[in-house]
C-alpha positions as CSV (number, residue, x, y, z in Angstrom):
1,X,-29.7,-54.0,-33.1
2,X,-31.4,-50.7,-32.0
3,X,-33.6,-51.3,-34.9
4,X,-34.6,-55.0,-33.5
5,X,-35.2,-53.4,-30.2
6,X,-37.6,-50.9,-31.6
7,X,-39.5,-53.0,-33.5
8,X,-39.7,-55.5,-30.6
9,X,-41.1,-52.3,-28.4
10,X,-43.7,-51.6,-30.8
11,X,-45.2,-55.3,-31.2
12,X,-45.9,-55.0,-27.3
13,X,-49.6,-54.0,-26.1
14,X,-49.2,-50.6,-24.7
15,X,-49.4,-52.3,-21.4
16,X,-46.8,-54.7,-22.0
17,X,-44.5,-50.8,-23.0
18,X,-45.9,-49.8,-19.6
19,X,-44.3,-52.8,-17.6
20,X,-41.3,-52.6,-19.8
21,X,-40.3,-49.0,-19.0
22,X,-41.1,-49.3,-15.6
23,X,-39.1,-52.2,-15.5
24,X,-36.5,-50.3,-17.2
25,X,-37.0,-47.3,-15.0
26,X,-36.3,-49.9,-11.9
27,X,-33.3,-51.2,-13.2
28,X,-31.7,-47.6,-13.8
29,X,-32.9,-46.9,-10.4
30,X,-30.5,-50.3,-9.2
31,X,-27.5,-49.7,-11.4
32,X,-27.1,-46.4,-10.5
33,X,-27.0,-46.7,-6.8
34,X,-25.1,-49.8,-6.7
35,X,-23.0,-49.2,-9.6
36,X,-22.5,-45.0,-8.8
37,X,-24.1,-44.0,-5.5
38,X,-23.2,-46.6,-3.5
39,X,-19.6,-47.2,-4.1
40,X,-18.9,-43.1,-3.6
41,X,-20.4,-42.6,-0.1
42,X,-18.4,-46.0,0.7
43,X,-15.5,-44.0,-0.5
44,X,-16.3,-40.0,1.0
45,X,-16.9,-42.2,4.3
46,X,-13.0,-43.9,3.7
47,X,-11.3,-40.6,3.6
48,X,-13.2,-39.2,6.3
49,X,-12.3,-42.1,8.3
50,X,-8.7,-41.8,7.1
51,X,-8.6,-38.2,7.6
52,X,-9.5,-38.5,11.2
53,X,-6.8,-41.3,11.6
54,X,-4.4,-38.6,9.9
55,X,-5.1,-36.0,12.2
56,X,-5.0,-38.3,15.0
57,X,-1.9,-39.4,14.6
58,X,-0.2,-35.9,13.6
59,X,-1.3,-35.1,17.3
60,X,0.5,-37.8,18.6
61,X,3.9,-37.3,16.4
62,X,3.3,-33.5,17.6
63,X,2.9,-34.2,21.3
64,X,6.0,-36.6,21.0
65,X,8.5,-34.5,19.4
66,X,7.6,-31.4,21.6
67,X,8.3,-33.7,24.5
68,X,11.5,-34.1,23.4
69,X,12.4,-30.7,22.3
70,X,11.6,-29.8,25.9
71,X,14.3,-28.1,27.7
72,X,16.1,-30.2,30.1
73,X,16.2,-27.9,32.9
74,X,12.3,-28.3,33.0
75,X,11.1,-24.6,33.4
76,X,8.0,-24.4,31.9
77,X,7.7,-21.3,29.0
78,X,6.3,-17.8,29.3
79,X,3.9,-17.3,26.5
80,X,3.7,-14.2,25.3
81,X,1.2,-12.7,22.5
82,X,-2.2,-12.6,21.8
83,X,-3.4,-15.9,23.1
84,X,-7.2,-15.4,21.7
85,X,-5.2,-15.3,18.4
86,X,-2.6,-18.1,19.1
87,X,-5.7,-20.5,20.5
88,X,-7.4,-20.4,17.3
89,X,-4.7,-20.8,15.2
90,X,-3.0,-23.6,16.5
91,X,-6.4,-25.6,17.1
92,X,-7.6,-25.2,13.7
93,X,-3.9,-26.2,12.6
94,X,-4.7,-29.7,14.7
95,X,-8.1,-30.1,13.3
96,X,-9.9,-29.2,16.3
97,X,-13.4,-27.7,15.6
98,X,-13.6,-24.4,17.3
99,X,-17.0,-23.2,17.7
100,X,-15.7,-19.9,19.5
101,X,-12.9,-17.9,21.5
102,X,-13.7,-15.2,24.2
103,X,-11.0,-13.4,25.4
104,X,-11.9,-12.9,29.3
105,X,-8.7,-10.7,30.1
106,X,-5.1,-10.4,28.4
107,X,-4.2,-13.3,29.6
108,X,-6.9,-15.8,29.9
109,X,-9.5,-17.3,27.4
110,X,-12.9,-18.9,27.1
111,X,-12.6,-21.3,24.3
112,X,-15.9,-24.2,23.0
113,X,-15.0,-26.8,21.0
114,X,-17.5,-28.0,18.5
115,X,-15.9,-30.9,17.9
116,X,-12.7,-32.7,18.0
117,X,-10.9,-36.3,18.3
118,X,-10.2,-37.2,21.9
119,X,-6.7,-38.0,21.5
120,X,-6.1,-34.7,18.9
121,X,-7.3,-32.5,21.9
122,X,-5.5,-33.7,24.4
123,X,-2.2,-33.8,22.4
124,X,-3.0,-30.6,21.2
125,X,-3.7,-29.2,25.3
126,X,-0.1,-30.8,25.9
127,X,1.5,-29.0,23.0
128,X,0.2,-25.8,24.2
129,X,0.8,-26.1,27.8
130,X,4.6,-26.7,26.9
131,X,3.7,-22.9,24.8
132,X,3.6,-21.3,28.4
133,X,-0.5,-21.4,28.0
134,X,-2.4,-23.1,31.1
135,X,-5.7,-25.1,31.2
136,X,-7.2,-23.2,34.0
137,X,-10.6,-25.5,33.5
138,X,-11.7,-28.1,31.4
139,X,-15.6,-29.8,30.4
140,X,-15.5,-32.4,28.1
141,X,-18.5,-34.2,26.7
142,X,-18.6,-37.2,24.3
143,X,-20.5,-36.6,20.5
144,X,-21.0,-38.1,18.0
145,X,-19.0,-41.0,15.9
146,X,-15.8,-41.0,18.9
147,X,-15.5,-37.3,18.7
148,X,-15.8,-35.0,22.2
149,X,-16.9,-31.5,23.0
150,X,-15.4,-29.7,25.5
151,X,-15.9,-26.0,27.2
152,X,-12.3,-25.0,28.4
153,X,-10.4,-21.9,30.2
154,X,-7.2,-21.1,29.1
155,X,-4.5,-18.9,30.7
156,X,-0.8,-17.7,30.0
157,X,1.6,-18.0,31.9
């Protein structure tokens, strides 16, 4: 068959080989982005879309069972540690995007978030103020594909 093929190629004018490997060039071209390229970006962009969904909805589980681990009596927790250290930690654990920490004083810190699912931060802020950490002041602005950024001041209790 390869055999018929070549022979096939080399009755052709060399013009007629031109138009053929261009042709065949073209068709590679297709193939491989609807046959290869194509279908993985359609997937990368699934899981991404999936992963946010994941995160989202660990925030909310998290929020929810910290709500009812609460104490009864209602006194809010004193926090006590590092809280630069703490912030970081537990946001990155949430899959918050944190584009830095400043610690202003023992017990208060400048934190920017690069970028982060409305819902995941806001769980996240209730999770921590349950910690014994305030939200002394919050920014938020919207981004890019439903995420926010958002310039806050946190303080310990």
């Amino acid at each position: 068959m390869i055999d018929n093929a070549r022979s096939w190629l080399a009755g052709l004018s060399r013009r007629e080989q031109m138009l053929v490997g261009i042709a065949g060039l073209l068709l590679a071209g297709v193939v491989g982005y609807y046959g290869i390229a194509g279908p993985m970006v359609d997937a990368m962009d699934t899981a991404e879309d999936r992963y946010s969904d994941a995160v989202e909805r660990q925030a909310r589980i998290e929020s929810k069972v910290a709500a009812l681990l609460q104490p009864a009596d209602g006194q809010p927790k004193r926090f006590t540690g590092a809280i630069d250290a703490y912030v970081s930690q537990s946001a990155g654990e949430t899959g918050i995007a944190v584009a830095s920490v400043t610690p202003q004083s023992d017990e208060r810190v400048n934190m920017v978030v690069e970028s982060a699912k409305p819902t995941a931060l806001l769980g996240w802020l209730s999770r921590i103020e349950r910690e014994g950490i305030a939200v002394e002041s919050l920014r938020v602005d919207p981004a890019d594909n439903g995420t926010v950024s958002a310039n806050l001041t946190l303080r310990s209790h």
